[in-house]
N, C-alpha and C positions, 0 to 999 in steps of 0.2 A: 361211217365209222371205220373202216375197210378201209379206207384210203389213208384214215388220217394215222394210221397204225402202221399203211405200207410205209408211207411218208416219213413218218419218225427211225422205222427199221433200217429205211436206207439213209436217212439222214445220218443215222450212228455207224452205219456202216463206213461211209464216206469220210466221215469225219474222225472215225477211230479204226477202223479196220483197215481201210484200203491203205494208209499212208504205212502201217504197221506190216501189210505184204509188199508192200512198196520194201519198205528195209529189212527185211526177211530174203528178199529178193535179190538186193543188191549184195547182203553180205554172203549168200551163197557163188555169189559172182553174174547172176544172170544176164546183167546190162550195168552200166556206169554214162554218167553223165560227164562228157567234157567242155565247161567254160571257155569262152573268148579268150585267147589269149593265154591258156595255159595248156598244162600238158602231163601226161600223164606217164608214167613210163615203171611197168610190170617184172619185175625179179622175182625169180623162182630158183631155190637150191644156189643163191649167187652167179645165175645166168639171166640175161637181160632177154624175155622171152617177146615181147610187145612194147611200142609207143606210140601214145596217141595222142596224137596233135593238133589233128581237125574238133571245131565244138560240134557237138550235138549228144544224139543219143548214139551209145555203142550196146549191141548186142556181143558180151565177152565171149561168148562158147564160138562165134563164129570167129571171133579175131584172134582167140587166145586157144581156141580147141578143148578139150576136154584139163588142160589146165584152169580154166578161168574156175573151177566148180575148187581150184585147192589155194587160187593164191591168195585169198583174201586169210588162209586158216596158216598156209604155211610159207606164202611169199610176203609181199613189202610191195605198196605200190605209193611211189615217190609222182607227190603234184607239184610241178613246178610252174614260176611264173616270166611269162617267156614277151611279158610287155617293158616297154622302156624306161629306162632308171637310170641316174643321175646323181654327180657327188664332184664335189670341190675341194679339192689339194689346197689348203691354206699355206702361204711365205714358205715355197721350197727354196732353202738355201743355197746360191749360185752367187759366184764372184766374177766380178767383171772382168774386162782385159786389164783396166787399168787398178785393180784389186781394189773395187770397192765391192761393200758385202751387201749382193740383192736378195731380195724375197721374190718368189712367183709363186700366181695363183691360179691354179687350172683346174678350170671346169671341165668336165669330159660326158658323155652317154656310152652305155653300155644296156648289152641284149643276151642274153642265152641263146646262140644260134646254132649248137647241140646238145642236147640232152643228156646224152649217154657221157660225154668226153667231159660235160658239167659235173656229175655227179660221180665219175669213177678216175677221171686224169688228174685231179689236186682235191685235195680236203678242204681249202680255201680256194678256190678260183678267185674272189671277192678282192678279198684280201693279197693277192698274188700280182692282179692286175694293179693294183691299186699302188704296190708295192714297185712294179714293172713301170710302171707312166715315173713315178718318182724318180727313181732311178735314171730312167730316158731323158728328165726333165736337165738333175745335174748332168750328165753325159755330155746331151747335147749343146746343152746351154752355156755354157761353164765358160769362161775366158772370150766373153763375145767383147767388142766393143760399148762401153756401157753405152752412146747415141744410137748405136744400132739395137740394144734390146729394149728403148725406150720409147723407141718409133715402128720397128718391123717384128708385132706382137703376130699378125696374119703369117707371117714366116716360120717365125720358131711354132704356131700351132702345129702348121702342118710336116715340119720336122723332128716333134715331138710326135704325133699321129703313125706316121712312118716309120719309126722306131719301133711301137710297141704294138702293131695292130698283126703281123703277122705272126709272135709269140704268143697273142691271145685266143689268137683261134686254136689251135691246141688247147686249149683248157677248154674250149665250148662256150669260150665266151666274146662274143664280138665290140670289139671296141666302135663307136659312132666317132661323133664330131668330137673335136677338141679345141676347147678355145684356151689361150691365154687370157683373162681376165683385170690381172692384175701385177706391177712390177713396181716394187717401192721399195728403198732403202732399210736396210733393218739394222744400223749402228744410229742410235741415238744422239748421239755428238756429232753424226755427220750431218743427219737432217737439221739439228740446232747450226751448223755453220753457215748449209744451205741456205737455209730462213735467214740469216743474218747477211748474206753478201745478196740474196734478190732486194731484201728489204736494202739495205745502204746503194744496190744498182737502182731503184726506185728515187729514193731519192737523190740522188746526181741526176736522174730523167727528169726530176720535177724544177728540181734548182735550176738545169739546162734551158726547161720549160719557159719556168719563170723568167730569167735572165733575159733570151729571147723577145719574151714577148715587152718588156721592159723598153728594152733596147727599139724594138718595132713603132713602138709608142712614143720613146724619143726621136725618134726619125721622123714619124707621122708629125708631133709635135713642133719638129724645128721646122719643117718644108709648111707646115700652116702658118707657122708665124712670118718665116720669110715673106711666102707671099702673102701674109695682110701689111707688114709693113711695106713690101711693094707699093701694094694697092692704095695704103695712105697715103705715101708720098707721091704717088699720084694724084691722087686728090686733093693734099696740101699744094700741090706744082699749079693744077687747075683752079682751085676757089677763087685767085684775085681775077682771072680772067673770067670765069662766070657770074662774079661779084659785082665785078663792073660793066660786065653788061645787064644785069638784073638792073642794078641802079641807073645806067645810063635809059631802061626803058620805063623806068618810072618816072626818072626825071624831065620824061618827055610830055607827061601828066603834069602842072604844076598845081594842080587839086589832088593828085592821088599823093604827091612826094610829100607836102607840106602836111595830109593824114597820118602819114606814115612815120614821120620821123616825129609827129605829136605825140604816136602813141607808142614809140620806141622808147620818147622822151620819159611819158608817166611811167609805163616801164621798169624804166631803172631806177627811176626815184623811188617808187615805190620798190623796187627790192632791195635798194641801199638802207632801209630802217634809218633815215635820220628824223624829226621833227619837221612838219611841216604847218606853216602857218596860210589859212587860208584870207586876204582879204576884200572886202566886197568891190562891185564896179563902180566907177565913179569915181567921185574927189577924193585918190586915194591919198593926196597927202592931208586931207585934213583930219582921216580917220589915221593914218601916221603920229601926227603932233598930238589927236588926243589920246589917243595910245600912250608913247611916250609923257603926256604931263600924267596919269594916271601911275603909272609905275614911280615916278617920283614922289607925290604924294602920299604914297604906299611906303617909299621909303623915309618920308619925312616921319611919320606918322610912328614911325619903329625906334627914333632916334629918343634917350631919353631924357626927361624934362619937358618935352614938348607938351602939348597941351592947349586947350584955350582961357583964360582969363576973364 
């Protein structure tokens, strides 16, 4: 029963006590806890008495002296954050050489890389730099050739970078990379003409195209027919002479020629469509004559009055 009693006392202790001298402790100043990445920086009476910038745990009284036990009652201590941040300048306006009106868009990083010069040299550092890059941006930019700011974007970054990066350290704040991002037109009627002369240069490229390939195909076209009529007339030059050898070696045959020209014969008869009468072997005039008295009788027979009696 003893146990399960100590058990509960220190469980409440843990759970409600210890965290409660935990910040009893802190606000007297006895130790402070510094984050990754930020930083800490102790005013006392408007004098910057400590800054601490490494994370862990700090024991105040050793770093701060017998200050740390008043500044939390009658100093100020400023947490700042001293990791990397990042922000985009949308369409700075810059005019070309040949006065057309551009937009640039620059991305930059920026770092707190002092403290003290952050928070007591400008009331806006943020803002200041921010204001600083713009500024460098038309400066430098301003009356370039407009091929060269639409191509050498790597240049003007680091011309813009160089401008503004030694005025920022002064303020405690370190300027990084700087990129150009972005360079486009900002007169509306000029981008509408642009659009209008790539599209009509598109088309003169397609028409070109087309023509071309037209023209290719009549070329292709006449050099095939030339040489098939070559090739005919060659072949019309040759037939009598292969003709009459084919025939002169059939006619060497007088059972194959006498075949051949039989059934050359039926042939054409038969694709001429005219009437053909077939009549049997033998005494073909006698089947002649009664053929013939038949058709007469046939025609006697139609004439009228006739009859028999």
């Amino acid at each position: 029963m003893s146990i399960l009693i100590t058990a509960a006392v220190m469980f409440l202790v843990l759970t409600f006590a210890f965290p409660f001298i935990l910040a009893i402790a802190r606000l007297c100043g006895l130790y402070a806890i510094v984050e990754e990445r930020t930083c800490r920086v102790y005013v006392l009476f408007g004098k910057v008495i400590a800054t601490l910038d490494e994370p862990g745990l700090h024991i105040l009284p050793l770093r701060l002296g017998p200050a740390a036990f008043l500044i939390n009652f009658l100093g100020k201590c400023h947490v700042l954050d001293l990791r990397l941040d990042q922000e985009y300048l949308r369409s700075q306006p810059v005019n070309s050489e040949e006065g057309a009106p551009m937009g640039i868009g620059i991305w930059y990083e920026m770092w707190i890389s002092d403290p003290v010069a952050y928070l007591f040299r400008n009331t806006d550092p943020r803002g200041s730099l921010r204001a600083n890059l713009s500024n460098a941006t038309v400066r430098c930019l301003s009356n370039m050739p407009l091929a060269e700011m639409l191509e050498t974007r790597h240049t003007m970054s680091q011309t813009v970078r160089a401008e503004v990066s030694d005025q920022s350290k002064s303020w405690g704040y370190q300027l990084g990379s700087v990129y150009i991002r972005k360079v486009h037109f900002r007169d509306i009627g000029m981008i509408r003409q642009i659009e209008e002369k790539v599209v009509n240069r598109l088309r003169q490229v397609t028409s070109a195209i087309r023509q071309a390939g037209a023209n290719q195909v009549s070329v292709i076209t006449s050099s095939a027919e030339r040489e098939a009529s070559i090739e005919f007339a060659k072949a019309a030059a040759i037939r009598p002479n292969t003709l009459g050898m084919a025939l002169q070696e059939i006619g060497a045959e007088p059972v194959v020629a006498n075949a051949l020209f039989e059934i050359l014969e039926t042939q054409k008869t038969v694709e001429s469509g005219a009437r053909v009468t077939l009549l049997a072997a033998g005494a073909r005039n006698r089947v002649l004559s009664d053929l013939l008295a038949a058709e007469v009788s046939r025609e006697a027979g139609r004439k009228p009055g006739s009859g028999l009696s």
